[in-house]
C-alpha positions as a Markdown table, in Angstrom:
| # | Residue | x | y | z |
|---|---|---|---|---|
| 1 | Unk | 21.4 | 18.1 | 9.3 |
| 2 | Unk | 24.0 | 17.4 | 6.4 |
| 3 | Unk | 23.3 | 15.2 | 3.8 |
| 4 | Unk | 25.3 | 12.1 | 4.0 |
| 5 | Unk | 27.0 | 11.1 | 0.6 |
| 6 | Unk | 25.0 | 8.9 | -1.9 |
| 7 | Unk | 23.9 | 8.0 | -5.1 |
| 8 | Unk | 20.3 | 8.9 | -5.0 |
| 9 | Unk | 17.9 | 10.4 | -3.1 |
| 10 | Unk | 14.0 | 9.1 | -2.0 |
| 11 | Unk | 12.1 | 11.8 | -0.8 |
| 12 | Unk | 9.1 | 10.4 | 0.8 |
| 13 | Unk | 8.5 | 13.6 | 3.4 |
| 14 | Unk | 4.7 | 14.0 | 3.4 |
| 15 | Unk | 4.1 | 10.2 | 3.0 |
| 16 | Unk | 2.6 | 7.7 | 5.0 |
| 17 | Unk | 2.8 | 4.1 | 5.5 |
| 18 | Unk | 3.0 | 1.9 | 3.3 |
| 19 | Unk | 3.5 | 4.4 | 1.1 |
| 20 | Unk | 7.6 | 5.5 | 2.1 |
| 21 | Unk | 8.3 | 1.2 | 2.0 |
| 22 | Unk | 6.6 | 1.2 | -1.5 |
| 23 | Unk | 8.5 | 3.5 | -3.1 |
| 24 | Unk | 11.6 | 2.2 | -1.6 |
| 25 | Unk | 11.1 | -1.0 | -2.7 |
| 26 | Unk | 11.2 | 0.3 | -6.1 |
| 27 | Unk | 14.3 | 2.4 | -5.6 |
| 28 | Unk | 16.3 | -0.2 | -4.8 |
| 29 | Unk | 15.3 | -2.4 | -7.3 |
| 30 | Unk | 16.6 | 0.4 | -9.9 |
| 31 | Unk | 20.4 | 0.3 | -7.9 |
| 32 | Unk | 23.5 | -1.7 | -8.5 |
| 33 | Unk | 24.5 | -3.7 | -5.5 |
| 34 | Unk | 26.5 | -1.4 | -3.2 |
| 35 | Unk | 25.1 | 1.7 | -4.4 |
| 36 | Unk | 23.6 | 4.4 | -1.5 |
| 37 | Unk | 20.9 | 5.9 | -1.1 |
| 38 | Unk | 19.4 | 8.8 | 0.9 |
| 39 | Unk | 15.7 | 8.4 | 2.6 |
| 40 | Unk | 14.4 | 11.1 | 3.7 |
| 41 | Unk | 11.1 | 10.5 | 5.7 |
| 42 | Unk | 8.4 | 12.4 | 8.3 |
| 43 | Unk | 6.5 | 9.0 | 9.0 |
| 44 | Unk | 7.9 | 7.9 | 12.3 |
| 45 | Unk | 7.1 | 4.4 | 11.5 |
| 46 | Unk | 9.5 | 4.2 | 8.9 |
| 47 | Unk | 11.9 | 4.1 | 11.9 |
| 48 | Unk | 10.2 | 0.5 | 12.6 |
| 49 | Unk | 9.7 | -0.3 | 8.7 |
| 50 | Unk | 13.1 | 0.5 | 6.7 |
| 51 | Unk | 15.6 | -1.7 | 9.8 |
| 52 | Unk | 12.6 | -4.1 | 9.1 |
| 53 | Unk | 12.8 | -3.6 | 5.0 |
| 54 | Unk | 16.8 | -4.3 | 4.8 |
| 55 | Unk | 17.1 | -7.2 | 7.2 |
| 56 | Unk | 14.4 | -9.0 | 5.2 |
| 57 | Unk | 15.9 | -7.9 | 1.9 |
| 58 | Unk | 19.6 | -7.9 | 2.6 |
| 59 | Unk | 21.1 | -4.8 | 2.6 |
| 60 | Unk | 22.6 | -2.6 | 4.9 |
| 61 | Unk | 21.0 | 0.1 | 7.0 |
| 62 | Unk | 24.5 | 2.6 | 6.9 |
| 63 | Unk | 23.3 | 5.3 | 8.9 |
| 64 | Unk | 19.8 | 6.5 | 10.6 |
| 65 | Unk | 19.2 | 10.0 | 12.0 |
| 66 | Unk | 16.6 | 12.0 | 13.6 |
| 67 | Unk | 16.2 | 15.6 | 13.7 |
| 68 | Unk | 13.4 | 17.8 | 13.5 |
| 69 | Unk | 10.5 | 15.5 | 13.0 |
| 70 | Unk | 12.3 | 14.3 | 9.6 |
| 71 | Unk | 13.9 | 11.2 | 9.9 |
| 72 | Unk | 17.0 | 10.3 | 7.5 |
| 73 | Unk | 18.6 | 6.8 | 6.3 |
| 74 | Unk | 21.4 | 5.7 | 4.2 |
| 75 | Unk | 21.0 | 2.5 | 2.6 |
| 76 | Unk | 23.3 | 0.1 | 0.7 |
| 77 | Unk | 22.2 | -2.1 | -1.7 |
| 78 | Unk | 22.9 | -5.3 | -1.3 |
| 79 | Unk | 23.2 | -8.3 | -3.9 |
């Protein structure tokens, strides 16, 4: 699986819930609105949890991939 282009990465392979949600909620606070970034997960509820994370908090899910039993998510900050 390629890595799709972004600003930063959060690896949070090994982690699970709330744990992956926690530490994105921190990554995103230390963004500028429309930057990227790249989550990289093994927690198959953050499948259910990050959709959930960026409609509540208004950004955009970009992208969402599963491969391997590691899940994959591009995220832009919104304002």
């Amino acid at each position: 699986m390629s890595a799709p282009a972004s600003d930063s990465t959060l690896d949070a392979r090994g982690l699970r819930c709330p744990e992956p949600v926690m530490l994105l909620h921190k990554a995103m606070a230390e963004l500028s609105v429309g930057d990227r970034l790249l989550v990289l997960a093994t927690d198959p509820t953050t499948q259910r949890d990050i959709p959930q994370f960026c409609r509540f908090l208004g950004h955009e899910l970009a992208q969402s991939q599963e491969q391997d039993d590691e899940f994959r998510f591009i995220l832009i900050k919104g304002s």
